[in-house]
C-alpha positions in Angstrom: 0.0 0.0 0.0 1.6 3.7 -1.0 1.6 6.3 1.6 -1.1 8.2 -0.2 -3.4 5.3 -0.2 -2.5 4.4 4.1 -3.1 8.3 4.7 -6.4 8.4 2.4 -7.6 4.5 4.4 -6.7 6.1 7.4 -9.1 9.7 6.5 -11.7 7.9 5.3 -12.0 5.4 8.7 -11.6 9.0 10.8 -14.4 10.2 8.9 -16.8 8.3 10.9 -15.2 8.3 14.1 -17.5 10.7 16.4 -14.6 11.3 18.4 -12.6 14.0 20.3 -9.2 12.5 19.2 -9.6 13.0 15.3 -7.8 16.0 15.0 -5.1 14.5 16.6 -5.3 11.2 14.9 -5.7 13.5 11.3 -2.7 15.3 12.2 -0.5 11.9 13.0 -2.1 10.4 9.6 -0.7 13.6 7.6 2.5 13.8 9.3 3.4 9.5 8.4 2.4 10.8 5.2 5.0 13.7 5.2 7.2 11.5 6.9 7.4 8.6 3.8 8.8 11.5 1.7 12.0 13.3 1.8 11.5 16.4 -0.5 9.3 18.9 0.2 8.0 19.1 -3.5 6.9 15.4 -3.0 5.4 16.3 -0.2 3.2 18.9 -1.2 2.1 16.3 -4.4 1.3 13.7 -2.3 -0.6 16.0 0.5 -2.2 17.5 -3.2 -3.3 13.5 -4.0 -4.8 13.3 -0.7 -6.6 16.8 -0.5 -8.4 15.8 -4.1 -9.3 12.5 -3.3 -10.6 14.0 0.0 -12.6 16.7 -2.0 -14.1 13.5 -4.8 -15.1 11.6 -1.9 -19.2 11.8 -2.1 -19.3 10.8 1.3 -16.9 12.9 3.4 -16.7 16.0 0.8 -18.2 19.3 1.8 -18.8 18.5 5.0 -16.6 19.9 8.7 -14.3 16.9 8.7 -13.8 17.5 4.7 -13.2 21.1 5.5 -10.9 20.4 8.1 -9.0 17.8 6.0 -8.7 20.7 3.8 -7.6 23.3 5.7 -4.8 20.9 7.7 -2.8 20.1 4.4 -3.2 23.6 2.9 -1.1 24.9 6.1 1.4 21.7 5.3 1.5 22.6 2.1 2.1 26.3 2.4 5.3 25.5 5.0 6.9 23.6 2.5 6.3 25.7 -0.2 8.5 27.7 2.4 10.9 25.7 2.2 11.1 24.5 -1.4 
């Protein structure tokens, strides 16, 4: 399984997790993510993969969690574009 696809598994199950600890557990998904890549610019396409996939998702898209998946890898991937 690619990085993309055990971040996007791991959204997808958190998506229906009524629980306090998502944020948390969202955050530790992206960052294993981030982590599975050592240049920033693959970082950014591979948060990217996971943001549209996120936004196609019928499910999950246009609701809070979708907007907060959203808004957590658009900070990511403004502080690497930092660092690119």
């Amino acid at each position: 399984m690619t990085p993309v696809s055990r971040c996007l598994h791991k959204v997808d199950h958190l998506s229906a997790v009524p629980d306090s600890t998502v944020a948390e557990r969202i955050n530790a998904a992206l960052d294993e993510l981030e982590g599975a890549y050592r240049k920033p610019c693959e970082r950014i396409v591979a948060l990217e993969m996971v943001l549209h996939e996120v936004r196609q998702n019928r499910r999950i898209g246009g609701t809070p969690f979708a907007r907060f998946v959203h808004v957590s890898v658009e900070r990511r991937q403004e502080k690497l574009s930092r660092c690119a």
